[in-house]
C-alpha positions in Angstrom: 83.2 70.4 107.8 80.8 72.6 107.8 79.5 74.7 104.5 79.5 78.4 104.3 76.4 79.6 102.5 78.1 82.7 101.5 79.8 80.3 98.4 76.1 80.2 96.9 76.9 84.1 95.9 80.7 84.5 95.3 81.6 85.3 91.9 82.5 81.7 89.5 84.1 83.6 86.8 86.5 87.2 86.4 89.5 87.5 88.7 87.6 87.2 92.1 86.2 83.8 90.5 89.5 82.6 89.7 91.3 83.7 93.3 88.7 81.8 95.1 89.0 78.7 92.6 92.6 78.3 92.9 92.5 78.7 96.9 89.5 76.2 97.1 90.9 73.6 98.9 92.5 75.5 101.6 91.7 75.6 105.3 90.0 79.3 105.0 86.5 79.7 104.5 85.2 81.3 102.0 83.7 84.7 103.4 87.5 85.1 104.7 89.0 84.5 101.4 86.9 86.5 99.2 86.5 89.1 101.3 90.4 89.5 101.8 90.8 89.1 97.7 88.3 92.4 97.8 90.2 94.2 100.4 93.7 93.9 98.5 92.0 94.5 95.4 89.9 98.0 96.7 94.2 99.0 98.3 95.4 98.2 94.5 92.4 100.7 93.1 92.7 103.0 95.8 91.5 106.1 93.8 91.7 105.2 90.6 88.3 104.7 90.3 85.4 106.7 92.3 81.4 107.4 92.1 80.7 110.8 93.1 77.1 111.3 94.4 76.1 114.3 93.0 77.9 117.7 93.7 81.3 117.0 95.1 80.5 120.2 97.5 77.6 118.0 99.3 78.6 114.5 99.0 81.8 113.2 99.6 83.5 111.0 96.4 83.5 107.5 97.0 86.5 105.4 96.5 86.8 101.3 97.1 88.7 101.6 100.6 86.9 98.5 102.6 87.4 98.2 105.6 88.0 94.3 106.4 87.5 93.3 109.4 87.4 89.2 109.8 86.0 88.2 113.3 87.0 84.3 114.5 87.9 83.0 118.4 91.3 83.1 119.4 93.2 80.8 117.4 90.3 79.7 115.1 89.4 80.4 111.7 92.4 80.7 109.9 92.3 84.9 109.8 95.7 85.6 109.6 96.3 83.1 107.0 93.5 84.7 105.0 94.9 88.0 105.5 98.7 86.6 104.4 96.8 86.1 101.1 95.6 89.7 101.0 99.1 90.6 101.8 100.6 88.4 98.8 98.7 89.8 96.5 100.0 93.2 97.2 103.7 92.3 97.8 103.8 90.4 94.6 102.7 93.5 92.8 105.1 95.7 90.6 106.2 99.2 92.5 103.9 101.7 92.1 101.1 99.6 91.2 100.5 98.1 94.6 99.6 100.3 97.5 102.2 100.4 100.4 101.7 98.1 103.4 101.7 99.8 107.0 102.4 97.7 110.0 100.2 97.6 112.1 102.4 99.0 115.3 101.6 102.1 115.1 100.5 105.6 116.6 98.5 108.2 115.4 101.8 110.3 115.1 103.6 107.8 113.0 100.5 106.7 110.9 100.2 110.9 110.0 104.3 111.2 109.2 103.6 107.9 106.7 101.7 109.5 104.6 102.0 113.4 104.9 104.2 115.7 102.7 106.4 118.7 104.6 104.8 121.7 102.9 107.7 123.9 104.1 109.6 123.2 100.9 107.3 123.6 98.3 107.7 126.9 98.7 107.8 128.9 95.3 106.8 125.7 92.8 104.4 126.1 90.5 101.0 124.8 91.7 100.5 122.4 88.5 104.1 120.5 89.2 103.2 119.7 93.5 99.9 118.0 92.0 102.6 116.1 89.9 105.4 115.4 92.4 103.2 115.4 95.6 103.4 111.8 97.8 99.9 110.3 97.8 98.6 109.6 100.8 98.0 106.1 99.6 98.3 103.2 102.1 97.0 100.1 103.4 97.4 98.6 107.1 97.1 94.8 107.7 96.6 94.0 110.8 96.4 90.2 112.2 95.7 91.1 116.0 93.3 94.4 116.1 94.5 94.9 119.5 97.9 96.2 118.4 96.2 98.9 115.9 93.3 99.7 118.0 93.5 99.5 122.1 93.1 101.5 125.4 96.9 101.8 125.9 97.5 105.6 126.2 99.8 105.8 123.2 96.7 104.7 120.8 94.6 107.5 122.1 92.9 109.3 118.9 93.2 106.4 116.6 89.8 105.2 116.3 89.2 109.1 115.4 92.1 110.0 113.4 91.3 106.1 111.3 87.4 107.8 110.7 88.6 110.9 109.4 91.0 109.5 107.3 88.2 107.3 105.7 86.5 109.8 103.7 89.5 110.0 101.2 89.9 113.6 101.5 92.1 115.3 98.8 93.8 117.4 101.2 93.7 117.1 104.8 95.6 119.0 107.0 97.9 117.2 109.2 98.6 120.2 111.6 95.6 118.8 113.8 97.7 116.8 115.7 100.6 118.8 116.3 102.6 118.0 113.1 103.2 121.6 111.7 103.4 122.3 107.8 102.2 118.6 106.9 99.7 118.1 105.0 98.2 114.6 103.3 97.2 114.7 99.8 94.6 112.2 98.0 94.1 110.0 100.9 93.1 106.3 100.3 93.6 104.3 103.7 92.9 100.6 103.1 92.5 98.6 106.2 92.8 94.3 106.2 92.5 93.2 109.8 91.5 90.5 112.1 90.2 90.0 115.4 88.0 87.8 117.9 84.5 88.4 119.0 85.9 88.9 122.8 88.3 92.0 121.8 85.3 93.7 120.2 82.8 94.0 122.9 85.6 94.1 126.1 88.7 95.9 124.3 87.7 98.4 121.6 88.1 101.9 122.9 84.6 103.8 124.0 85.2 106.3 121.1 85.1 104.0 118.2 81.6 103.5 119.1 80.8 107.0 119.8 82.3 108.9 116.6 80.8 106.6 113.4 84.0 104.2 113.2 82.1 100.8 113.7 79.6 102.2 110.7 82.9 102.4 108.6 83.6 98.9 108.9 83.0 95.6 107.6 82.7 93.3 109.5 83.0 89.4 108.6 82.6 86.8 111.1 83.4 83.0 110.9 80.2 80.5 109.8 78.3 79.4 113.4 80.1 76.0 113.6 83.1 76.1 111.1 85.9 73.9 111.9 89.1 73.6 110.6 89.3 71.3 107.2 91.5 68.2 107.8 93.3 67.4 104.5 93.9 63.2 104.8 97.3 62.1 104.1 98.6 60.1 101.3 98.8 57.1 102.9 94.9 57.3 104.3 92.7 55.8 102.2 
């Protein structure tokens, strides 16, 4: 098998430590396991914790929203198992605590209607109770084959562009954009855990998410140059 340097620098000790201890033996390399351990963990944060970079009228807050994106051939590298992981973590989570999981089939129409409010009714309340009883546009997308998130087909037009403007964690963004009327999203935090293969990124990915700062959003995590899948021996080998 061969060894990923990336263990020389992944945390021994805290939570992160003990996540990739107790996994150590699996068939998942280690870049794919700790990086999916940070991508569940920055969806259970969301925006509870932030750095803002000076005035908040220049720079934009930051909040820990990675942007996984783990890059193996077809059928190699164990990434949706790695991902399953990320997904556990979340699902095992208390409501309320965890951050919602999106699938992955979606459209810019039906990604916007997940996490907006209808603005229509809040008609007459008090401006101090909607910050109170507002939905969060809180949410996290796992995706194990990037092509059904992000693609050419005509329906996932405006994806790639609606997914970078959505990064930036805006507290209010205003869904009417794309045709949606009086929604709006509130305190946006869009986590993304996906996977996908070396061949889909440079033939498949749409023009635009070159062209409009998407790619510069991501990260990107590909398989160690010669990893193979570890063979566990049987019982009865010696």
């Amino acid at each position: 098998m061969v060894y990923d340097a990336v263990t020389n620098f992944l945390p021994k000790e805290g939570l992160i430590g003990k996540l990739i201890e107790m996994t150590r033996d699996s068939e998942i390399c280690p870049r794919f396991r700790f990086f999916s351990f940070i991508g569940a963990l920055g969806a259970v944060v969301n925006r509870k914790v932030f750095v803002q970079r000076g005035s908040k009228r220049t720079f934009p807050t930051l909040y820990p929203n990675p942007w996984i994106f783990l890059i193996a051939p077809q059928g190699k590298g164990k990434k949706g198992t790695s991902l399953g992981i990320g997904r556990g973590i979340l699902k095992a989570l208390p409501p309320g605590l965890s951050s919602p999981i999106l699938s992955a089939k979606l459209t810019p129409e039906v990604l916007v209607k997940n996490l907006s409010t209808d603005i229509s009714a809040e008609k007459g309340i008090p401006e101090h109770l909607l910050k109170m009883t507002r939905k969060k546009a809180i949410a996290t997308i796992i995706s194990t084959e990037l092509g059904v998130l992000l693609g050419k087909e005509k329906y996932l037009t405006g994806m790639a562009m609606l997914l970078t403007e959505l990064y930036d964690c805006h507290d209010e963004w205003d869904a009417s954009t794309i045709g949606r009327g009086d929604e709006k999203l509130f305190d946006v935090c869009l986590s993304i855990l996906a996977a996908t293969t070396p061949d889909w990124m440079q033939t498949l990915m749409p023009k635009d998410a070159f062209e409009i700062g998407f790619m510069s959003r991501l990260v990107l995590v590909p398989q160690p140059k010669g990893w193979r899948r570890r063979v566990i021996p049987s019982d009865n080998e010696n």
